[in-house]
ZAPA-329769 format. One line per field, with one value per residue (C-alpha): x, y, z. Coordinates in nm, 4 decimals, decimal comma, always signed. Example, Ala and Ser with C-alpha at 12.3 -4.5 7.8 and 13.67 -1.06 7.14 Angstrom:
! ZAPA-329769
c1 = [+1,2300	+1,3670]
c2 = [-0,4500	-0,1060]
c3 = [+0,7800	+0,7140]
***
This chain:
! ZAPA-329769
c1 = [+0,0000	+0,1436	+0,1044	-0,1784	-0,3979	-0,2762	-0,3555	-0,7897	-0,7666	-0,9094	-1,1595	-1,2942	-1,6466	-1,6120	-1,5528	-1,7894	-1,6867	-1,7287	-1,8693	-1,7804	-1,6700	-1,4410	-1,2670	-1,2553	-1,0741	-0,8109	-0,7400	-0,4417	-0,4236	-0,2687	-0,2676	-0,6347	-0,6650	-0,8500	-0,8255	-1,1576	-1,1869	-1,2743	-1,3916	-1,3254	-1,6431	-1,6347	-1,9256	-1,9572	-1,6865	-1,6144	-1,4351	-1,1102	-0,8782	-1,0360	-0,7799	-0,7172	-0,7305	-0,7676	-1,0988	-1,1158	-0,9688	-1,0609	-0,7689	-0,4460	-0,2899	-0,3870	-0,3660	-0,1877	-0,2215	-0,2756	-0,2461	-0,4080	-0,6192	-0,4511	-0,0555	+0,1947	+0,3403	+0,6630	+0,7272	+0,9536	+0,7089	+0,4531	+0,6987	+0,8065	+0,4395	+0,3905	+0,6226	+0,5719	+0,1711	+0,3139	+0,5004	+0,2273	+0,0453	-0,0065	+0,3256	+0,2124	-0,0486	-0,3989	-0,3203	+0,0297	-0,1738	-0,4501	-0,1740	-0,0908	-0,4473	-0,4270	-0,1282	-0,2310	-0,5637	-0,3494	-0,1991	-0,3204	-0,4974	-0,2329	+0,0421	-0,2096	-0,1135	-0,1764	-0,0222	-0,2454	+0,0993	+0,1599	-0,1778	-0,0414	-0,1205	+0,1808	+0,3575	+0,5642	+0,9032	+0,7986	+0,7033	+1,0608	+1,0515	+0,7277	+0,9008	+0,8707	+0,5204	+0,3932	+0,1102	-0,0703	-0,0069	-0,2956	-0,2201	-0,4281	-0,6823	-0,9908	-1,1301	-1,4887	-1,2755	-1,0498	-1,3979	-1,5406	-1,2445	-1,4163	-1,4276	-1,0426	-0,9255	-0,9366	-1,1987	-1,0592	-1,2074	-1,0871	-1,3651	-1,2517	-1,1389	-1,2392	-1,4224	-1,5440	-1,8858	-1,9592	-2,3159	-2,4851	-2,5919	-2,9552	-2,8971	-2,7196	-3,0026	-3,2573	-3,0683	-3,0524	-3,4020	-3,5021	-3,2804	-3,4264	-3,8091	-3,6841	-3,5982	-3,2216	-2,9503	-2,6558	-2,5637	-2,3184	-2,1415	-1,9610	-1,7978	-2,0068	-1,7662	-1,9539	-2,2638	-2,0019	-1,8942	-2,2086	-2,3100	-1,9836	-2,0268	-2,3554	-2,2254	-1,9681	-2,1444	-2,3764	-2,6996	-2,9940	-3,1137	-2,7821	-2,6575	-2,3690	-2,1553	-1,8791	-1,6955	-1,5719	-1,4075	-1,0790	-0,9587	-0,6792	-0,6556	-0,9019	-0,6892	-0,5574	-0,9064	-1,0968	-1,0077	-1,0115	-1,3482	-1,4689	-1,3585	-1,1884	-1,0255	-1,2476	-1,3112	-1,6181	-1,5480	-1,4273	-1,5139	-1,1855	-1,0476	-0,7123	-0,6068	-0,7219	-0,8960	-0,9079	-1,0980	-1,2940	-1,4515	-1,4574	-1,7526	-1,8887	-1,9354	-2,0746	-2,3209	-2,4107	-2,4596	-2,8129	-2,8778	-2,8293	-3,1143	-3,0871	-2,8594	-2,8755	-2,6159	-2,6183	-2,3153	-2,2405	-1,9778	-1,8284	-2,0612	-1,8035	-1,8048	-1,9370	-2,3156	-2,2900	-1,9752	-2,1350	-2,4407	-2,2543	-2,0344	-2,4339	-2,5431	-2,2735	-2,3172	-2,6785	-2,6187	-2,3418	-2,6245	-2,8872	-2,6195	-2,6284	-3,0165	-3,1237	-3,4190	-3,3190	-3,6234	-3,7223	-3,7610	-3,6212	-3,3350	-3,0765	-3,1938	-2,9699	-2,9969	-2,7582	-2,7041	-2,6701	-2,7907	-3,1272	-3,0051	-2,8633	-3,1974	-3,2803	-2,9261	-2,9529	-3,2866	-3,1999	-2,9290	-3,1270	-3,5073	-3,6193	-3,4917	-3,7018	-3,5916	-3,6644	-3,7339	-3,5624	-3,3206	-2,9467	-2,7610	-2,3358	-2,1684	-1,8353	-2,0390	-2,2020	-2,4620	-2,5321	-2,7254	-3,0633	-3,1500	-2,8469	-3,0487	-3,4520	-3,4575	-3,2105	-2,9543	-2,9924	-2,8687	-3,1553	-3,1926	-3,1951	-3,3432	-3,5517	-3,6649	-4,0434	-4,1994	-4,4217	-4,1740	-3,9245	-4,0496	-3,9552	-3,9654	-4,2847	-4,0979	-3,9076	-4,2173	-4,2467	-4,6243	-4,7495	-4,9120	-5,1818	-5,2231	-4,8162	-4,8502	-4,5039	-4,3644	-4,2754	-4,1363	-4,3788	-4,3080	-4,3856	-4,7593	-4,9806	-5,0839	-5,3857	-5,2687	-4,9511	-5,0850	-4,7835	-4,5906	-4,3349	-4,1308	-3,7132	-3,5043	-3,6736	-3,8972	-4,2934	-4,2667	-4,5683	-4,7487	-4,7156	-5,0307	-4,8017	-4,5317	-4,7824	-4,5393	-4,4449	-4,1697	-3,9417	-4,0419	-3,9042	-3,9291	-4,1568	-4,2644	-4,0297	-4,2071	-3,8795	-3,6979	-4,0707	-4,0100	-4,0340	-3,6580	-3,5360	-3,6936	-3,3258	-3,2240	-3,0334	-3,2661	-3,1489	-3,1402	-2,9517	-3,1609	-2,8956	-2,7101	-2,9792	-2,9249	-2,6443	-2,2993	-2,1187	-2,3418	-2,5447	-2,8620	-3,1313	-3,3537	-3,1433	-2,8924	-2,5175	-2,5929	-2,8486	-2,6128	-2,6043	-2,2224	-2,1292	-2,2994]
c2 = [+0,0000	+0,3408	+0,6570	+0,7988	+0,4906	+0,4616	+0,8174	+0,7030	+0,3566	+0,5185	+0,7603	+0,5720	+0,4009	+0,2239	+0,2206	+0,2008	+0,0684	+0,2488	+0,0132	+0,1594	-0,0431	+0,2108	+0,2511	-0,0973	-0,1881	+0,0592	-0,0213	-0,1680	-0,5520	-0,7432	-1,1122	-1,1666	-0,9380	-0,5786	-0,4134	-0,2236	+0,1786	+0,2103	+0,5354	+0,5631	+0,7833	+0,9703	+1,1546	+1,4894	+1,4697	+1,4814	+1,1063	+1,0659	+1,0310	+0,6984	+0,4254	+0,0812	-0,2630	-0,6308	-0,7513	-1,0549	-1,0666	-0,8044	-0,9388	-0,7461	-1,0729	-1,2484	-0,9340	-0,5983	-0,3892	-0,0889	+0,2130	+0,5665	+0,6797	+0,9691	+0,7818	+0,8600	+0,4792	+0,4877	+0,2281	+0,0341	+0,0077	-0,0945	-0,3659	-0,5068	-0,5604	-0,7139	-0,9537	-0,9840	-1,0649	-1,3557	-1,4754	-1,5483	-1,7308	-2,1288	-2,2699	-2,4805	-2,3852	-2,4743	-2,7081	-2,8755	-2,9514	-3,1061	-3,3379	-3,4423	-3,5624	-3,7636	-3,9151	-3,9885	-4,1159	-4,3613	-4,5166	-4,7644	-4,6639	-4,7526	-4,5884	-4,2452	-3,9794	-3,6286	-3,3835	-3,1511	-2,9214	-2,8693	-2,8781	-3,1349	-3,4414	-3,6960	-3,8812	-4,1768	-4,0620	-3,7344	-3,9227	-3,8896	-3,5059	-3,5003	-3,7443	-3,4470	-3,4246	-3,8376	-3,7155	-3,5006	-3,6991	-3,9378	-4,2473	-4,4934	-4,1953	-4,4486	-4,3376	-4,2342	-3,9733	-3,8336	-3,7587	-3,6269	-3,3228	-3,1583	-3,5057	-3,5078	-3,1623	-2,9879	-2,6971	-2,3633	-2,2074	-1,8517	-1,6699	-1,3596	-1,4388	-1,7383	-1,9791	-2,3070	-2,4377	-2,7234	-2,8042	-3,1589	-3,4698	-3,3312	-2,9622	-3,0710	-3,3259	-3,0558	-2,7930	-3,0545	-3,1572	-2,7847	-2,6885	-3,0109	-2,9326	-2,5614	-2,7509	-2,6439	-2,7884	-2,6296	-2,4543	-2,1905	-2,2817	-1,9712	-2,0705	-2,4395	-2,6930	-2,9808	-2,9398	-2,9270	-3,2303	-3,4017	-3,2515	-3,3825	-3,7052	-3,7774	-3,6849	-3,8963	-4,1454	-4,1209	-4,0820	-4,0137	-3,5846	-3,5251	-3,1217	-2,9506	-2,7509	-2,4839	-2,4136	-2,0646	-2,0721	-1,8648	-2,2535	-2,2676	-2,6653	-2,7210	-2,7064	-3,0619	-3,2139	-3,0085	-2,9412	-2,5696	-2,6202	-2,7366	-2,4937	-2,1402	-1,9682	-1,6908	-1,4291	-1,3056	-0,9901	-0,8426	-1,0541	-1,1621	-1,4307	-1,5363	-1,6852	-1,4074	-1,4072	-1,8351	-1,8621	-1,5648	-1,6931	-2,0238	-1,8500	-1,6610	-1,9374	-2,1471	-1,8956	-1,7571	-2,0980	-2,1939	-1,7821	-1,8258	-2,0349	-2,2780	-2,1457	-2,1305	-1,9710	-2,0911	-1,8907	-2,0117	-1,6715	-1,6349	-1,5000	-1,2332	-1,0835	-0,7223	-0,7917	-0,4844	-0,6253	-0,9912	-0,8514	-0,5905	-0,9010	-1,0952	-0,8230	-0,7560	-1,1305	-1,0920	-0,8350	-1,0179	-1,3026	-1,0362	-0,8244	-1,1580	-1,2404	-1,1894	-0,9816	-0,6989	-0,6083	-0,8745	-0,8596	-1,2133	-1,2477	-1,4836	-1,7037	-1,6833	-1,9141	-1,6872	-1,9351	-1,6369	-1,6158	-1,4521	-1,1539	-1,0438	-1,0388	-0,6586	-0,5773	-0,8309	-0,7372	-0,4048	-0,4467	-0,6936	-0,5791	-0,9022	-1,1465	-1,3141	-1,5350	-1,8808	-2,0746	-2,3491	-2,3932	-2,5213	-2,7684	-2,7907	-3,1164	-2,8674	-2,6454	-2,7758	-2,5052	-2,5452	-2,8289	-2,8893	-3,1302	-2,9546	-2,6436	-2,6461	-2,3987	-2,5164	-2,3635	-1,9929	-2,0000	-1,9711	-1,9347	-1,6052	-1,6162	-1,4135	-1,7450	-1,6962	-1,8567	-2,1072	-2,2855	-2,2495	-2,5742	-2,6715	-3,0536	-3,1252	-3,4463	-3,1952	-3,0501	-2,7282	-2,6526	-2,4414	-2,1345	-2,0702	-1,6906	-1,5927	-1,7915	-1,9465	-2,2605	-2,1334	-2,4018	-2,5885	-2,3005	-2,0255	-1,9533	-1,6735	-1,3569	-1,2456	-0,8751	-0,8431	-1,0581	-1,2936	-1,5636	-1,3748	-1,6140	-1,5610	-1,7872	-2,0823	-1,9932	-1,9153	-1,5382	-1,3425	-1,0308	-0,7013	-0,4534	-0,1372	-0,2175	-0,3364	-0,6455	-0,9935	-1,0211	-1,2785	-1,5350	-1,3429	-1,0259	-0,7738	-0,4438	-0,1487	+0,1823	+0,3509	+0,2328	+0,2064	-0,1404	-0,5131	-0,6036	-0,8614	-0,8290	-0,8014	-0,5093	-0,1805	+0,0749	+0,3417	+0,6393	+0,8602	+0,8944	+1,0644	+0,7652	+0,7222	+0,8085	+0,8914	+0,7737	+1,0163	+1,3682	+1,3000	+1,3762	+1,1439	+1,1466	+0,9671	+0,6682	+0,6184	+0,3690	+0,5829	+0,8338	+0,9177	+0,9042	+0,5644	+0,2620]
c3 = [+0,0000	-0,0850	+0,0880	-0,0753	-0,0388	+0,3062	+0,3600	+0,2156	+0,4292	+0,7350	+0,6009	+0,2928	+0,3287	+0,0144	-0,3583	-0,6869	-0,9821	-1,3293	-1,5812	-1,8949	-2,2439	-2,3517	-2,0220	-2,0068	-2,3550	-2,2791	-1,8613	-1,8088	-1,7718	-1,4735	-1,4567	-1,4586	-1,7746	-1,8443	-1,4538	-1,3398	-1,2755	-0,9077	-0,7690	-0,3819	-0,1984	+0,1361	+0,3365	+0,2445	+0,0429	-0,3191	-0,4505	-0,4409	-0,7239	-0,9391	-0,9651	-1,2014	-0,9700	-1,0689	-1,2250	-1,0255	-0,6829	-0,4020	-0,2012	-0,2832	-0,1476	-0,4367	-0,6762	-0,6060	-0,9081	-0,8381	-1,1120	-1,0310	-1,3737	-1,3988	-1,4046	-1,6136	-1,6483	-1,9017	-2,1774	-1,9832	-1,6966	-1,9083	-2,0980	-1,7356	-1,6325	-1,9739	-1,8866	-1,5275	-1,6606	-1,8492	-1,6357	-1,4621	-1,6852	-1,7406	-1,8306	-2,1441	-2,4319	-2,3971	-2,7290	-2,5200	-2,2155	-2,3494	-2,5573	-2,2139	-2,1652	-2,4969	-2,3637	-2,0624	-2,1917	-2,3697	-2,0733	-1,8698	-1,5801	-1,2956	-1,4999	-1,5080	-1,2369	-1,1512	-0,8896	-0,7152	-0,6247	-0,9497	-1,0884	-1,3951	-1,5520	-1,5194	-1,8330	-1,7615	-1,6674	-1,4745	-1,1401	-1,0208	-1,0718	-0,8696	-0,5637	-0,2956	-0,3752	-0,3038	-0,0499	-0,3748	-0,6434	-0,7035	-0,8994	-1,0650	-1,2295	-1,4205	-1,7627	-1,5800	-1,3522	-1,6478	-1,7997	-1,5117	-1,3809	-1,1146	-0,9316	-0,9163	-0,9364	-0,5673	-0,5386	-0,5001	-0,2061	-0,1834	-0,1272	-0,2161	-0,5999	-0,7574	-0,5094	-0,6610	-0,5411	-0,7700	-0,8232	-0,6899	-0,8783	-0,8544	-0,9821	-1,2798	-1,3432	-1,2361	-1,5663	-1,7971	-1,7639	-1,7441	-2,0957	-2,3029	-2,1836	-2,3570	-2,6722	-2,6434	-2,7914	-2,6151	-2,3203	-2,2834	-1,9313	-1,7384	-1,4218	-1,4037	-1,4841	-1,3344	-1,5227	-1,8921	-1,7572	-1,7561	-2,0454	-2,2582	-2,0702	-2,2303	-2,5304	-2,5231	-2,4741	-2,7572	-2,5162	-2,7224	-2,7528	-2,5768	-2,5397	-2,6725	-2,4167	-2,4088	-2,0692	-1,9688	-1,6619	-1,5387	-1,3917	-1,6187	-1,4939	-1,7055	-2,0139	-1,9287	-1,9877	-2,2818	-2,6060	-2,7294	-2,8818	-2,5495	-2,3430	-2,3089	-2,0337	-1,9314	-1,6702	-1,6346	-1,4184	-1,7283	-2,0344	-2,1190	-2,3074	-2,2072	-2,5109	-2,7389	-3,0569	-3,1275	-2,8062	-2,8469	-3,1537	-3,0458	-2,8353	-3,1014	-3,3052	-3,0234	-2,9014	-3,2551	-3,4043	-3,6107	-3,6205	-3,1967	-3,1705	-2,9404	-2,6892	-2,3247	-2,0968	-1,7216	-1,4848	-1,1515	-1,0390	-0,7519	-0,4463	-0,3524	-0,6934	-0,7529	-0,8718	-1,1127	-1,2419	-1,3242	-1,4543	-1,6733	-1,8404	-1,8603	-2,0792	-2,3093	-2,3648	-2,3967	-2,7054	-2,8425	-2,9277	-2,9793	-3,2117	-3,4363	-3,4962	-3,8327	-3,6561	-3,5028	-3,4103	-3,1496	-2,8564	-2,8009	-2,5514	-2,4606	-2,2120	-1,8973	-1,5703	-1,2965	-0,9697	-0,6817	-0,3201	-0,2687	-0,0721	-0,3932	-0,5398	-0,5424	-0,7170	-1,0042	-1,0473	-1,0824	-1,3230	-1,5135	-1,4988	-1,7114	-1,4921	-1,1785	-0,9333	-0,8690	-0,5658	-0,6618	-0,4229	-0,5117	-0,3795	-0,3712	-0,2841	-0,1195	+0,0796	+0,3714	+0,4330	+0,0752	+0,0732	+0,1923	+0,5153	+0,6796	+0,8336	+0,8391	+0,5095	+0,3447	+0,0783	+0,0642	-0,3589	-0,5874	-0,9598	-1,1555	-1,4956	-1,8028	-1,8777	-1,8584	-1,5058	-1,6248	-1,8727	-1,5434	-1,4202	-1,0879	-0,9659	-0,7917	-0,6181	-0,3809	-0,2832	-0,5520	-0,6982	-0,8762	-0,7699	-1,0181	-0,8462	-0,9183	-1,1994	-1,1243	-0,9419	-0,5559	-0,2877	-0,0106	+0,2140	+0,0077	+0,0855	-0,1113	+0,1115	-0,0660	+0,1289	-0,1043	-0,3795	-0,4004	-0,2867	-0,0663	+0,0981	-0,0136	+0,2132	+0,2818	+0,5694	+0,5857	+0,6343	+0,7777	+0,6897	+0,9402	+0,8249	+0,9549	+0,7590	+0,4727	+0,3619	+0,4458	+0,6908	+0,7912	+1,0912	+1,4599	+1,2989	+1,5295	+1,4477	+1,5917	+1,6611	+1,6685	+1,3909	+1,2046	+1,0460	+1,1958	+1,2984	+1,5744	+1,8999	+2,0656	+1,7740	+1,8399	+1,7310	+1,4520	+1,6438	+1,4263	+1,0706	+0,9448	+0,9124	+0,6125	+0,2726	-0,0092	+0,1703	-0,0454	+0,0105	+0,2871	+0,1497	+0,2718	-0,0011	-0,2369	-0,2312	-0,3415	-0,6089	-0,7414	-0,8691	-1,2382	-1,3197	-1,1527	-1,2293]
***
């Protein structure tokens, strides 16, 4: 940290980002790609000076570039970042690694190893290199698991850039079903690795009305096991493509193919990413496909399945006005509060999607109906209150309606004359209603994200 953002660390309440295209194809790039323009805000105060930082990782531990807009950065600064960006990268091509998987694939299955230290598959003659390394290198690797990554690779699980939360046996099921009953025949995966797999599995395997599938995920481990018409290595906080133009029109081709009919795009991002920031990379990808319809007219989009928590509701939603969520609830095999049976409402991640509600289908075997009032599928919880019209229920609970504050609330919750809205009955009370409003001016009619000049 240098003295000037030492000098903010104190007094700063925060930062917005500035989601603009322009700004964006001519930021700097650290090892993740095109950084982000950040704008820090104060109260009462005007910003401070806006500065470049990585894309993907809010952790300077795992990222620490750091570039003031308004730098002067010399040629041979920017050449030594250039190179200090690839040296960063993946040691072997995308085309070299996946070699190794044809190799390897060749071999019989005791002579197959890979090394979780070095995040590589093993060719005869390399096991002595990898000696110091005996308790992560797993021998003996079957055909099924080679087609099926996510099973041997080790999750990431760093919250704060790229955490990997890889989807059960019955929410891939649940997607596949959903996309066929669409009358889809491929699905654009961002960040969902263990739904490709299943997809490409089937395929394999010849299995009658079987998908297509393209994988974009910043897990550059990946390589190993997908050709580069399979997969590309992507990140989606700023719509990158690490190996340039081949792999992005691998994905052009993929998601513009039959005139873009067809297509489906289902993103599983990481839940400490910036919402704006996803949902910004979601709708350049949304006009990409609508940029290539023959009609330019329609008012057809790209069908989109977002996995997100439900507190995160009001920002997607607000960023993507066509979208709705779902109450289907989903399930992670890595995550233990995840998964449903392990707390009485079960996984707080739901589906967001512009996929209409009544085609959004949700499995009546796990207890989901239809509401014919909503007109959509809600969970066994969610009842209709005939005083908001709706099925109001969010994270899994029965919530009931409070007249004074003229909306369903969540079970526990009591009205509060003092703070004038149902909160826990052990709450501290908001005294101070100043506290309320734009963090950057003060004024209380207004909030910060409501600004016109930042997104």
């Amino acid at each position: 940290m240098n003295r000037d953002e030492d000098k903010f660390a104190g007094t700063s309440l925060g930062v917005d980002v500035v989601l603009d295209e322009e700004i964006m194809r001519n930021a700097p790039h650290c090892v993740h790609g095109p950084t982000l323009l950040f704008e820090r805000y104060f109260r009462g105060q005007k910003s401070g000076r806006r500065f470049f930082a990585c894309s993907a990782c809010r952790d300077r531990k795992d990222c620490d570039f750091f570039q003031y807009e308004d730098d002067k950065v010399s040629e041979i600064r920017k050449q030594a970042r250039a190179e200090f960006n690839q040296s960063k990268q993946p040691q072997y091509s995308h085309q070299e690694y996946y070699q190794r998987f044809e190799a390897t694939m060749n071999l019989e299955p005791s002579q197959r190893g890979y090394c979780h230290k070095c995040n590589l598959l093993l060719l005869p003659g390399e096991t002595k290199a990898h000696q110091d390394h005996t308790d992560r290198v797993v021998k003996g690797l079957t055909s099924d698991q080679m087609k099926e990554p996510s099973h041997v690779l080790d999750p990431i699980e760093n919250k704060k850039t790229n955490a990997q939360y890889l989807y059960n046996t019955k929410a891939v099921g649940f997607l596949i079903s959903t996309i066929k009953s669409m009358g889809c025949d491929r699905v654009l995966c961002v960040g969902t690795p263990r739904l490709h797999e299943s997809i490409m599995r089937s395929k394999v395997m010849g299995e009658k009305d079987s998908l297509d599938s393209l994988l974009l995920d910043i897990d550059h481990r990946y390589y190993q096991f997908y050709p580069p018409n399979c997969y590309c290595r992507y990140n989606m906080f700023n719509h990158h493509f690490f190996d340039g133009a081949d792999s992005q029109q691998t994905f052009q081709k993929f998601l513009l193919q039959n005139g873009g009919q067809g297509v489906v795009m289902v993103t599983d991002p990481p839940f400490g990413g910036l919402v704006e920031v996803l949902a910004f990379t979601v709708n350049r990808i949304m006009s990409e496909w609508k940029a290539g319809q023959s009609d330019s007219c329609s008012d057809s989009e790209l069908p989109v399945i977002w996995t997100f928590p439900y507190f995160q509701e009001f920002r997607i939603l607000k960023s993507l006005p066509s979208f709705h969520m779902s109450d289907y609830k989903v399930e992670y095999d890595n995550h233990a509060l995840f998964q449903c049976g392990k707390k009485n409402k079960g996984s707080p991640v739901r589906l967001f999607t512009n996929i209409p509600p009544l085609q959004f289908k949700l499995p009546e075997d796990d207890g989901y109906r239809l509401c014919t009032l909503c007109q959509r599928y809600v969970s066994a919880e969610n009842i209709h209150c005939t005083k908001c019209g709706k099925c109001t229920s969010k994270d899994g609970r029965r919530y009931t309606h409070c007249d004074q504050c003229n909306k369903c609330v969540k079970p526990g919750r009591v009205h509060c004359i003092s703070c004038n809205h149902c909160e826990l009955p052990d709450h501290v009370c908001v005294q101070n209603r100043a506290l309320v409003g734009c963090h950057i001016c003060g004024d209380p009619t207004h909030k910060r994200r409501d600004r016109k000049s930042v997104v």
